[in-house]
N, C-alpha and C positions, 0 to 999 in steps of 0.2 A: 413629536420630533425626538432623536433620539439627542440623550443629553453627551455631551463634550467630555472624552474624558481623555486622560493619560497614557498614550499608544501603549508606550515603555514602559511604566507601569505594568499596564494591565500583561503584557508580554512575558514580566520575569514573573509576576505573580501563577500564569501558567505554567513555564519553565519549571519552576521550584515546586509544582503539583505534579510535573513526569518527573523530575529529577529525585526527589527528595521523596514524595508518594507514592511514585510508582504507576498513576495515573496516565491515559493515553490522550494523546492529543488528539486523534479521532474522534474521543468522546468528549472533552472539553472545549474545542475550540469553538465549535459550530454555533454553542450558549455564548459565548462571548464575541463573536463575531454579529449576530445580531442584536448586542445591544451597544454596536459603535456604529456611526454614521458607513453608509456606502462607499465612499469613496477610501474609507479607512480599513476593510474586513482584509483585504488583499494587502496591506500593507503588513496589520499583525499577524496572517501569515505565514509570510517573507521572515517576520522576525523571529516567528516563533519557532519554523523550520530550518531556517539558516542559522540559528544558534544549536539546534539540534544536529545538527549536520556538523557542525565544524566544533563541537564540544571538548573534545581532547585540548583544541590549539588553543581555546579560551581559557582553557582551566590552567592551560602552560602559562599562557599571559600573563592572568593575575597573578599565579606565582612569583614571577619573577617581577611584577609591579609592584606589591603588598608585602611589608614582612611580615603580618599574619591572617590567616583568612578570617572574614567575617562570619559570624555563626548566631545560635539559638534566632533570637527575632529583628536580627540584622540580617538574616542568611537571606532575605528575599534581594539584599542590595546586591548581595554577590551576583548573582544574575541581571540582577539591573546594569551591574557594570558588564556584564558579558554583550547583553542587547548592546548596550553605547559602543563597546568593541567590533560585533561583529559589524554595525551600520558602516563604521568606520573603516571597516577593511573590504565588504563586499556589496554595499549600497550605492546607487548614486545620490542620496541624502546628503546634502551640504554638511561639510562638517561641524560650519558652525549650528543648523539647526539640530544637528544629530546632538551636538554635546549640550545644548540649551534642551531640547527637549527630554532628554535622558537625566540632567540634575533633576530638572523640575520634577520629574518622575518622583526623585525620591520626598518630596512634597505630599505628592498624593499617596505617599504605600507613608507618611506622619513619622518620616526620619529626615526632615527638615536640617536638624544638627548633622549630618553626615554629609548635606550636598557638598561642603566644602573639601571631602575626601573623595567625593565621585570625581567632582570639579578634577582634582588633582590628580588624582590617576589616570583618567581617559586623555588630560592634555600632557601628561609626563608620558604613553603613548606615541601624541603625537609627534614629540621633541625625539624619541627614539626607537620607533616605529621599525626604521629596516636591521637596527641592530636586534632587537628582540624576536622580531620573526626569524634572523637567520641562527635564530638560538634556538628556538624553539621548535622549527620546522625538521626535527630531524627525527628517524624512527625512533619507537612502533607512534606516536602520535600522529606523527605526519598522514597519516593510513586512514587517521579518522575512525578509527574503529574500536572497541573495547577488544584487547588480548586474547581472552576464548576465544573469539569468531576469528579472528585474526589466524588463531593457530590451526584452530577447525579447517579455514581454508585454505591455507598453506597444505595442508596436511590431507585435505580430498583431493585439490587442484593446482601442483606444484607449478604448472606449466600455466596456469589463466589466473590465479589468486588476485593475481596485483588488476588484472584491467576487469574483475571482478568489482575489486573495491572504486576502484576508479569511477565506475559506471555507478555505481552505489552513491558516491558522492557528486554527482549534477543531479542539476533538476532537469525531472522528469519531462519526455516529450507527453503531446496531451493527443493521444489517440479515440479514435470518432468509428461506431458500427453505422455505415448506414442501412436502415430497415427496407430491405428488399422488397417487402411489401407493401411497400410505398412508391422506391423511386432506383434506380441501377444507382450505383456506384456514381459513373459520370455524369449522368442528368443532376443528382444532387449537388455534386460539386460545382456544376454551374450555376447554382442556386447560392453556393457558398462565395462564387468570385463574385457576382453580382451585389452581393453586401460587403463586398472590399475583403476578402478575408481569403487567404491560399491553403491550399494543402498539398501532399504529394499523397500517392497511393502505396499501401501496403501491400505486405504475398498474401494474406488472407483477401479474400475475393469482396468484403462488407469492407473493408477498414482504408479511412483515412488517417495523415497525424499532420495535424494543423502544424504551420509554419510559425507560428508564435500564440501563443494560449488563450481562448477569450472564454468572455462567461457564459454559461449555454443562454442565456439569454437572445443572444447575439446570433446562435446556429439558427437558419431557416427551418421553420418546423418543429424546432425541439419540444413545445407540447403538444406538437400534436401527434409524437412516435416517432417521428422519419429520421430519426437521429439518437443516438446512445455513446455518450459517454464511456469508454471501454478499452483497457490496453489491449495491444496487437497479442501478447502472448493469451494474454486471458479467453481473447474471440476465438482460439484455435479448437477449443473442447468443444463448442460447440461441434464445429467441424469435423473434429475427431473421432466424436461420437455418433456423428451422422446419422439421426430419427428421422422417421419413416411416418409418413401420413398413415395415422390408425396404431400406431405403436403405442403401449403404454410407459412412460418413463417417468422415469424417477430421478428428482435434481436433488441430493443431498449436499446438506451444509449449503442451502440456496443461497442464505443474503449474501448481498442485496438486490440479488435477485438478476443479473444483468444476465446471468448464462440463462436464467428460466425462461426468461425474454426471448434471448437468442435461438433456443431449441424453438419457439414457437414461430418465430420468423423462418427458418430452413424446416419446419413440418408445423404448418398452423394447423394441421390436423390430429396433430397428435395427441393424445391424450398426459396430462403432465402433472404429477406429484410433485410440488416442492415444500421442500421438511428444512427446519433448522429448530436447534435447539434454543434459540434465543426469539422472545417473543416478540422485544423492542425494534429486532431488527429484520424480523418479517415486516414488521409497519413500510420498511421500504421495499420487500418482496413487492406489498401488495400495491403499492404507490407506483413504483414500476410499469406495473402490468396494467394499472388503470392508463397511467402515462400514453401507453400504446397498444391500450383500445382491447387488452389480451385477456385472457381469462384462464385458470391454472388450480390445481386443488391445493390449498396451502395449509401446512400444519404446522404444528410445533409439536417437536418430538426429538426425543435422543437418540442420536445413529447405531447406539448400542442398544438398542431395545426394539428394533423395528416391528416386534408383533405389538406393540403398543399403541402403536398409530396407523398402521398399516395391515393388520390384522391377518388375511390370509390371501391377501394382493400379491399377484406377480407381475415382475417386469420382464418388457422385452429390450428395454435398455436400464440404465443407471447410472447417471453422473454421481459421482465422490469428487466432492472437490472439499479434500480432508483439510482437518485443521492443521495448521504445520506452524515451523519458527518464521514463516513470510520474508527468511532472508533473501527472498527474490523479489521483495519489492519495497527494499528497503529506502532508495530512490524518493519514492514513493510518501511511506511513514518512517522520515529519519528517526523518530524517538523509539523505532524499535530496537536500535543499537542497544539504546541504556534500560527499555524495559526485559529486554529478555536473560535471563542466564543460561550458564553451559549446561545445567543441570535439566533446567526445560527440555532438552535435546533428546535424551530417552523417556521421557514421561510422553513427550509429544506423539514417539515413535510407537510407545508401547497403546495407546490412544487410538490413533491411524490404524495398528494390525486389528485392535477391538474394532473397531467399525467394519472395516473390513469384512473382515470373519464373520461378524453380524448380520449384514447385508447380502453376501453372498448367495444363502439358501433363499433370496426373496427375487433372484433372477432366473428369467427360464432358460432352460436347455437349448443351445445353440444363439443365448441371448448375448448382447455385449455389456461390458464395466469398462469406465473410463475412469482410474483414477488418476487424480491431479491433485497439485500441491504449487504452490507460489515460493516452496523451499529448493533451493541450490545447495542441502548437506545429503549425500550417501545415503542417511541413516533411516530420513524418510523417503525417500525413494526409490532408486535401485536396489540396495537390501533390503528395502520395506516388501518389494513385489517378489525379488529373488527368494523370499521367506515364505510368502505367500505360496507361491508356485509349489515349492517343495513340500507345503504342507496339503496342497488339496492340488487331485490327482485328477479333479474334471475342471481344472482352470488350463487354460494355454495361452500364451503372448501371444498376441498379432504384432506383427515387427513393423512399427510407424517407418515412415519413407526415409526420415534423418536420422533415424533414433538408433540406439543400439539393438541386443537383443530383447532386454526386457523393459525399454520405456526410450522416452526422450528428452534429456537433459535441456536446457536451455540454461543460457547467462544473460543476463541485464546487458542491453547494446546501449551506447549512448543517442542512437539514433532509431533504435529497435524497440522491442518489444522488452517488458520485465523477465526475472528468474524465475523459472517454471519446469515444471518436469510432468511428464504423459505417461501412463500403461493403458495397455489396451488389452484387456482379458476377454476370452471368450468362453463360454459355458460349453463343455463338451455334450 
């Protein structure tokens, strides 16, 4: 049985591991999530993301509640009081459990002497709640963003910024592939009403997006393949890249592996390499692919050395789905606001043209490249390929159906798919 412990606690004690660390919540939460009771992993969460998401207006808060901030081995409370705020403004958490369980909090992180100033500030809050917020909700915080990104996107997308960030700040819809080799589209979802649960259908021809989020537990089928877990924009590469029964391909930067899946579902014949340079997070390549019954060559290798693991293999296709700043699915993992810097932004770029240029000479003649990026900045996308192009004289755009001439932008919809971007090269 797992043992009882302190939501709110254990909450800012992660907060203050991305905030203060640098640490991702992708990688830390999942450990702490299974050592809280069931019915509690969903709630830290909520807490852990929605303090992450709305960071600016908490940091304005305490300001204006504290005349000075807590620091060295008090700094964990500061966040302890941001959890108690955000419950407080975006939970339906009672408030009276939300402010009892948030002191006690400071109990279990053994700053027992301070609940009396937690105590005080979360209900001096409540006493002045609408005047503080109408102080603090005013630009650039209101935006929720860190200032770099903020100006980055003013300054790519003068005309869409604002319902960029917009989109960036809700939670995310929870979009569903269903595995064609299983069951169509509609037969599945009749599977899905039948357990109480709605969806509407996607423009991708596999994809549902649930009407409110449940745990895959709940989807008809989920271990046994007929279903995957997968945003609307992410399912499109498969699509885009369209493999052929008997093709040899190649799925770089695979984890977690959901497009390697994907390619096998639209060509179970195909023959499929998937490479990432992380070996921890092939383990969910290969759990995937057990998931749905599929079978895939899997490596681990760095996309800048491809004769290293791939020796003197050619492809007749290629997914890249490059490393990028993931500001297109920020939604997604709020803590990428506060992990990334401006400065990542050409390092990233110069990263992406090396792989690129790498991989290139390991596709055949008249073969396709699809790369892809989960980034909504310029830098890696339309002038990452416009660079590309101009450098090598047997590449050519294929001009996607929405896209411009050298790729296909997308922005995070609030009822859509994430921020993503497409090229489509073809080997002359």
């Amino acid at each position: 049985m797992k043992k009882a412990t302190n939501l709110r606690a254990l909450a800012a004690q992660l907060i203050e591991r991305v905030v203060d660390k640098g640490e991702s919540l992708s990688a830390i939460l999942p450990a702490a999530q299974r050592g809280v009771a069931d019915k509690d992993a969903a709630l830290l969460q909520e807490l852990c993301f929605g303090v992450m998401r709305t960071l600016p207006q908490l940091e304005a808060l305490i300001g204006k509640l504290m005349e000075r901030p807590l620091t060295g081995k008090q700094r964990v409370l500061h966040y302890l009081i941001m959890v108690g705020l955000y419950q407080l403004l975006y939970t339906r958490v009672p408030p009276h459990a939300a402010l009892a369980e948030t002191v006690a909090g400071a109990e279990t992180l053994k700053r027992a002497n301070l609940k009396g100033v937690l105590n005080g500030v979360l209900r001096q809050f409540q006493r002045q709640q609408e005047a503080l917020l109408a102080q603090v909700d005013q630009a650039p915080q209101r935006y929720l963003h860190p200032n770099w990104l903020l100006k980055r996107l003013q300054h790519a997308w003068p005309q869409q910024w604002q319902q960029i960030v917009d989109a960036n700040n809700q939670r995310p819809p929870m979009w569903l592939r269903v595995n064609r080799q299983h069951h169509a589209r509609d037969a599945w979802l009749a599977l899905l009403n039948q357990a109480d649960k709605d969806a509407r259908c996607g423009d991708a021809p596999d994809s549902l997006c649930l009407t409110s989020p449940a745990p895959v537990s709940q989807l008809p089928g989920f271990d046994q393949g007929w279903v995957t877990v997968q945003d609307l924009s992410a399912q499109r590469c498969a699509l885009l890249l369209e493999p052929q029964n008997g093709e040899s391909v190649l799925d770089l930067c695979a984890a977690p592996g959901g497009k390697t899946t994907h390619i096998l579902e639209v060509a179970p014949q195909a023959q499929v390499m998937a490479v990432d340079i992380d070996e921890q997070r092939l383990r969910r390549v290969r759990e995937n692919l057990q998931r749905l019954g599929m079978s895939a060559d899997v490596r681990q290798g760095d996309g800048r050395t491809p004769a290293e693991w791939c020796g003197d293999a050619m492809f007749d296709r290629i997914l890249l789905d490059a490393p990028c700043s993931a500001t297109g699915v920020i939604r997604r993992h709020p803590d990428i606001k506060w992990l990334r810097r401006d400065r990542d932004i050409p390092e990233l770029a110069a990263l992406q043209r090396e792989i690129l240029t790498a991989v290139w000479p390991y596709l055949k003649s008249g073969g396709t490249l699809l790369y892809a990026t989960c980034s909504i900045l310029p830098e890696e996308n339309q002038e990452q390929i416009s660079a590309f192009l101009a450098a090598h004289d047997d590449a050519v755009a294929v001009k996607l159906p929405q896209g411009e001439e050298n790729g296909w932008q997308l922005f995070p919809q609030a009822e859509g798919g994430d921020g993503f971007f497409y090229a489509k090269l073809m080997k002359k």
